[in-house]
C-alpha positions in Angstrom: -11.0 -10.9 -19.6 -7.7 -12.7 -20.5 -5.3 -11.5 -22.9 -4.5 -14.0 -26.5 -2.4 -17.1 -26.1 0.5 -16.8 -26.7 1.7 -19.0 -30.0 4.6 -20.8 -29.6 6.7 -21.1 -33.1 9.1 -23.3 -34.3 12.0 -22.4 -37.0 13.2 -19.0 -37.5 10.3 -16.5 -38.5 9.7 -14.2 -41.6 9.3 -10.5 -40.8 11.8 -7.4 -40.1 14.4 -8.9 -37.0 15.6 -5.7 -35.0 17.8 -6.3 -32.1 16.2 -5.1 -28.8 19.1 -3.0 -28.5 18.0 -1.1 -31.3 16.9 2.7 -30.7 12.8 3.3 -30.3 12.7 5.7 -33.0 13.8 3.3 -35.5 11.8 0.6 -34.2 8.6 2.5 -34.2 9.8 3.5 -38.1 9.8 0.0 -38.7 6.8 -0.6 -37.0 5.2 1.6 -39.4 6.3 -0.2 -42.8 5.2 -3.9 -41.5 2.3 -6.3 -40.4 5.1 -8.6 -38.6 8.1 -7.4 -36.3 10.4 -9.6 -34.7 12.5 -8.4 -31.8 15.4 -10.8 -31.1 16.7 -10.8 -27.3 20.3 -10.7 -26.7 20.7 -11.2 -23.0 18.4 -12.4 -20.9 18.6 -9.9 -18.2 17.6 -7.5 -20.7 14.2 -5.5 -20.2 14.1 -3.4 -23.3 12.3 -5.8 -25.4 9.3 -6.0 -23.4 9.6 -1.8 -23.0 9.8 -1.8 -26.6 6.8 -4.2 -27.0 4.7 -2.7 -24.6 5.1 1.2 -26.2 4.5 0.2 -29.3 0.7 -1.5 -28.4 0.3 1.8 -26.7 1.1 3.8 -29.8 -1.7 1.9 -31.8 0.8 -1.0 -33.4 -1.5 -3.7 -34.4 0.1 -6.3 -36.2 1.7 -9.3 -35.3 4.9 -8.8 -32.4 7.3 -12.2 -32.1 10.1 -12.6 -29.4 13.1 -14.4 -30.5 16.5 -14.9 -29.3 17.6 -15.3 -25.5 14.7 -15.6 -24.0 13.4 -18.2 -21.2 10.0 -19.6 -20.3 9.5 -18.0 -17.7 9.8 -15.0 -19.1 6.6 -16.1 -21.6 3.8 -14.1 -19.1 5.7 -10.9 -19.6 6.6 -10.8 -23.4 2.2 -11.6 -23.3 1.5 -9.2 -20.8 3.5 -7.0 -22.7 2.2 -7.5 -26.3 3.9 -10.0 -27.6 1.5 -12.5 -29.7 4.1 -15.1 -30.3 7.7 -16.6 -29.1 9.9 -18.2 -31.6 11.0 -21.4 -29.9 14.9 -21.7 -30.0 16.5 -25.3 -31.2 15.2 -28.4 -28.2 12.8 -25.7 -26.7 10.4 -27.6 -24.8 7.0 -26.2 -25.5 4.9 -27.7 -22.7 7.2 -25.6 -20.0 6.3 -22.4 -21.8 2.5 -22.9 -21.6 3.2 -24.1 -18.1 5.1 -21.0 -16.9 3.0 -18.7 -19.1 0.3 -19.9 -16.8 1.4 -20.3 -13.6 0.3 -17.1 -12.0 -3.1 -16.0 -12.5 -3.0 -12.4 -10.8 -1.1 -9.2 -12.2 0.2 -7.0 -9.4 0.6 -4.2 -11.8 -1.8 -2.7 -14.8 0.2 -3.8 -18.6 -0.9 -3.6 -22.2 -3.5 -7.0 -21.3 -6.8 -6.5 -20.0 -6.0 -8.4 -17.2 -6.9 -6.7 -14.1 -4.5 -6.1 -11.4 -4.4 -8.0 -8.0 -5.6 -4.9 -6.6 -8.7 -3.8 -8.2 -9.7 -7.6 -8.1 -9.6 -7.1 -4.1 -11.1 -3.7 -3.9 -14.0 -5.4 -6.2 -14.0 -8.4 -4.1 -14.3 -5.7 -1.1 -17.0 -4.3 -2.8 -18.9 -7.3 -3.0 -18.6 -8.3 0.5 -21.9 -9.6 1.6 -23.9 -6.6 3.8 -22.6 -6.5 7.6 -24.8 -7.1 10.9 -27.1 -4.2 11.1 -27.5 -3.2 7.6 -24.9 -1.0 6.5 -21.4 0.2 7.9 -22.7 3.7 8.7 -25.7 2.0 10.5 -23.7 0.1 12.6 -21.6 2.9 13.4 -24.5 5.2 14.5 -25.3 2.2 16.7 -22.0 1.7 18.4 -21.2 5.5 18.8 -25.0 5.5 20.6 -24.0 2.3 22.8 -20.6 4.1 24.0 -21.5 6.9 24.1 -19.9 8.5 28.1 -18.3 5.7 27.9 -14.3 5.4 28.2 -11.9 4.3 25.8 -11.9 0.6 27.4 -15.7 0.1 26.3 -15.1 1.7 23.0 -12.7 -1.2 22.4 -14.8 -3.8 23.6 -17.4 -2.8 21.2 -15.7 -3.2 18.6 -14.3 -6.3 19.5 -17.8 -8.0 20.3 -17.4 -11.0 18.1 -21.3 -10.9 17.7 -20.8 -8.1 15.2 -18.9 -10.5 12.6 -16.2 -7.8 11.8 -12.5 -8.8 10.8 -10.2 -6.4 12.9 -6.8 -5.0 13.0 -5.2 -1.7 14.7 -2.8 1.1 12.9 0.2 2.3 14.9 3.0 4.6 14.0 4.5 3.4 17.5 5.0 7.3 18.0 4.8 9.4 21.1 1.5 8.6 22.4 1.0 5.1 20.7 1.8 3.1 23.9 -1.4 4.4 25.0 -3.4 2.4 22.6 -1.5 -0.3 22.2 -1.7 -1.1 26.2 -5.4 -1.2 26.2 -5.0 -3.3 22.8 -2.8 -5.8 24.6 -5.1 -6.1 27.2 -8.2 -7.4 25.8 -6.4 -8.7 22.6 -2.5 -9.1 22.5 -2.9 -11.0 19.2 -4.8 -8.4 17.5 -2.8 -7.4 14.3 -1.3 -4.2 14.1 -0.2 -2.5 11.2 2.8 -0.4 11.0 4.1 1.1 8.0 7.5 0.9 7.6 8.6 3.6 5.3 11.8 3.5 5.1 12.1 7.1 6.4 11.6 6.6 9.9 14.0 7.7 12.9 15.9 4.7 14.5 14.7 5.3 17.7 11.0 4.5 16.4 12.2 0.9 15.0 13.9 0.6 18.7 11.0 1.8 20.1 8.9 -0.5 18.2 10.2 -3.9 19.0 10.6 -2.4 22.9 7.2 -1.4 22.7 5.8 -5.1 21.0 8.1 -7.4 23.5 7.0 -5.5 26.5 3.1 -5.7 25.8 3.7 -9.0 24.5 2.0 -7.9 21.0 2.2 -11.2 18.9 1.0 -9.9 15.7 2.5 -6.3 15.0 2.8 -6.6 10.5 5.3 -4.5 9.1 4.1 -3.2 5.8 6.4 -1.7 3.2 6.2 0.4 -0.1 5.8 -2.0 -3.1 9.6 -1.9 -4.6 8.7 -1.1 -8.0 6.6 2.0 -7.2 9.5 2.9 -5.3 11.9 2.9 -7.6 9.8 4.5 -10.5 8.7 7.2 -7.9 11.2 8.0 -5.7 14.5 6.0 -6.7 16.7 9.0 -5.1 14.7 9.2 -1.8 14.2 12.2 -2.3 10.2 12.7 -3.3 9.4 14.5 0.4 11.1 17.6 -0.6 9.2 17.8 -3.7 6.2 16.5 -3.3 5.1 15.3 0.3 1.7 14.5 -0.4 3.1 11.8 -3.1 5.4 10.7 -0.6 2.7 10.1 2.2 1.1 8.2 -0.7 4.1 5.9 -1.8 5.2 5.1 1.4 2.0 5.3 3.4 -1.7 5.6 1.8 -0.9 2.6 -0.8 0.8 0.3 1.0 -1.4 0.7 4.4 -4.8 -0.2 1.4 -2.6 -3.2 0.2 -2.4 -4.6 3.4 -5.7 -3.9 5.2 -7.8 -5.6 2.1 -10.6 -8.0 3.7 -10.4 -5.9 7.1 -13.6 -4.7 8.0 -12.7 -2.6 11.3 -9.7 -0.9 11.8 -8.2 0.6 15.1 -6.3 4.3 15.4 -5.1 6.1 17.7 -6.4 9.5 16.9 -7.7 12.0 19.3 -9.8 14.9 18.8 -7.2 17.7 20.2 -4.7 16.7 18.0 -5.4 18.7 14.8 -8.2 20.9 13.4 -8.9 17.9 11.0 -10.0 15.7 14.0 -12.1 18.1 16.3 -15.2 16.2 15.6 -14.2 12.9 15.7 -16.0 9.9 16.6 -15.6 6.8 18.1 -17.1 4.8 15.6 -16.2 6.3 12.2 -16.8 4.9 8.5 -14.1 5.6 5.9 -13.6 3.7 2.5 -16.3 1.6 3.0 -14.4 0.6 6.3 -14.9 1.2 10.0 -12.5 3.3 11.7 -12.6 2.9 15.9 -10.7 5.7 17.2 -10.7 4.7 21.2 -9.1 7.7 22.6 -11.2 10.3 20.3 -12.1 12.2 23.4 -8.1 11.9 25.5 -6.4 15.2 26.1 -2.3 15.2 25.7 -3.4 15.2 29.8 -5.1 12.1 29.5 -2.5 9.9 27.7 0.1 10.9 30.0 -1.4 9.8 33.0 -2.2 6.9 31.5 1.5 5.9 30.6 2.4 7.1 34.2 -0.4 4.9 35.8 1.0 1.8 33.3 4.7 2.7 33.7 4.7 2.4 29.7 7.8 2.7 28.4 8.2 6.5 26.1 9.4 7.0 22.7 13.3 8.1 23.1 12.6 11.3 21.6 9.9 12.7 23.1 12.3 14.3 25.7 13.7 16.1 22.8 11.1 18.1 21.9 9.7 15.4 19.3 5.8 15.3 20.6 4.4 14.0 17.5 7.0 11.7 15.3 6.5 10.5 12.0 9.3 10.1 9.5 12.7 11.8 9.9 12.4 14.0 6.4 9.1 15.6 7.6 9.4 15.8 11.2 11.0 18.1 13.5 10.9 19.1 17.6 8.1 21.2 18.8 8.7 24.9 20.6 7.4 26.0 23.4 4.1 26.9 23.2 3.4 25.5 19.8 0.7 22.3 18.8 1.8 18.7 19.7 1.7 18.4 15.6 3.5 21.6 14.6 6.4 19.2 14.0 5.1 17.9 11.5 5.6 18.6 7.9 6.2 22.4 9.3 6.3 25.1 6.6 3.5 23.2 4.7 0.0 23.4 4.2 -0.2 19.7 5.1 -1.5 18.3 8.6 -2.3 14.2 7.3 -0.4 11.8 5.3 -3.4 10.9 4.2 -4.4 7.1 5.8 -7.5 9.0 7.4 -8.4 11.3 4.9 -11.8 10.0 2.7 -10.2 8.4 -0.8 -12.4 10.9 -3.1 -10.7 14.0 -0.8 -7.8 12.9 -1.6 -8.9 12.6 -5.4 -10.5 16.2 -5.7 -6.9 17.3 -3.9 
């Protein structure tokens, strides 16, 4: 459903005319005494008036909101996405540009006072309607796989899911941590250009970036995507950097759980590196694995701490520089810290909380009822 047009007006327009500048309390009085507010732009750069638009909609404001002043034409989607009904056109303003730029996006990245629905619950819905997959449904075909592997080793595992026969669209998640070399080996064996994920949080130690473009150039991995948080939930979330000491779960969310959805819309299959001794929360994992309508392949479900190592011995893989400081499971530097003797590889990890997942493999309606 699209919002109005907006009207585009010529001359200046009757109505109360408050400066954008003006304080909300006396624009909402305003508000209150008039069918027809006009908010006159003095700068350009200047957000407020589409703040002030868009809170007034909210607070049930329902007659007719012009922009005037300095405003430009591309600026004509916002002042409608933000409630404006109509712009009044300043001397020589060439209307046809204004309809153009008004129109020359057709997806909202972000939910506004418009019905318009945002970029990404038009892909989650276009997920949704994706037609069924080979073997009826996900959960079929992953009962069918984990059957087909099953004693088999991590090498199979992977070739299973990379059977082209089963029409799924593939990528692999990496945190390029302590043990991801493993993985990412056997990846670069039977697929160098697979794409793997990594989610660049921002937060990360500087020997994992190192790490990461060692790691990529040495298995000759030609498609390793670096995925950030979106920049405007950033700053309305965590402008200070500082949202891990407050809430971690939110930051795992920001920086992690979001962006990773964003970017793995319209895979069907997606490759970790998760193992079954790592944490209570994975001691009956599978190979084959459906999770937000999606399936997960864990190849080394069944690898001991043992098992990797020899495996990066037998490969000479290059390590993660701070593994030989205690680091045995590394995620970002605010939440992670060197593991003592005798504790779990992930004790590191978000220590002093009742936390063991940043939530990327955690079932979307846990994470709601949490």
């Amino acid at each position: 459903m699209s919002p109005p047009e907006l009207e585009y007006l010529d001359g200046i327009q009757n109505g109360p005319r408050l400066s954008v500048t003006t304080p909300l309390d006396q624009v909402e009085a305003a508000a209150q005494l008039t069918d027809v507010l006009v908010l006159e732009f003095e700068a350009f750069r200047d957000g407020r008036g589409f703040s002030l638009g868009a809170i007034l909609r909210e607070r049930g404001f329902t007659g007719r909101l012009i922009a005037a002043g300095k405003i430009l034409p591309d600026q004509a989607r916002h002042l409608r996405r933000s409630g404006f009904d109509a712009v009044e056109l300043n001397p020589g303003a060439d209307r046809t540009t204004w309809e153009r730029m008004d129109h020359a996006f057709d997806a909202a990245y972000q939910a506004a006072i418009d019905p318009v629905p945002t970029i990404w619950q038009r892909r989650a819905a276009a997920r949704t309607a994706l037609p069924p997959k080979p073997d009826g449904d996900l959960h079929a075909l992953a009962a069918r796989l984990n059957e087909q592997v099953a004693g088999q080793g991590a090498e199979a595992i992977l070739k299973a899911a990379l059977d082209p026969a089963l029409g799924l669209k593939t990528a692999a998640i990496s945190s390029f941590g302590a043990e991801a070399a493993a993985l990412l080996h056997l990846i670069s064996e039977e697929k160098p250009d697979l794409p793997v994920v990594f989610l660049e949080t921002g937060q990360h130690f500087f020997q994992t970036l190192q790490y990461r473009s060692q790691l990529t150039a040495s298995l000759g991995l030609t498609d390793v995507r670096l995925v950030t948080p979106d920049a405007q939930e950033k700053a309305d979330l965590d402008a200070r950097d500082d949202l891990w000491k407050t809430d971690a779960d939110a930051c795992c969310d920001l920086r992690k759980t979001r962006p990773l959805a964003r970017a793995t819309v319209g895979f069907t299959a997606l490759i970790t590196g998760r193992k079954r001794h790592q944490a209570s929360t994975r001691a009956t994992l599978k190979p084959f694995e459906v999770l937000d309508g999606v399936l997960r392949v864990n190849p080394l479900a069944d690898w001991s701490a043992e098992d990797v190592e020899e495996h990066l011995v037998a490969h000479a893989l290059p390590r993660h520089p701070l593994v030989e400081q205690g680091y045995l499971s590394i995620g970002c530097h605010t939440c992670t810290r060197p593991v003592q003797e005798g504790e779990d590889a992930r004790a590191g990890r978000w220590s002093g909380l009742d936390k063991t997942e940043c939530g990327i493999h955690v079932e979307r309606r846990e994470r709601i009822a949490a």
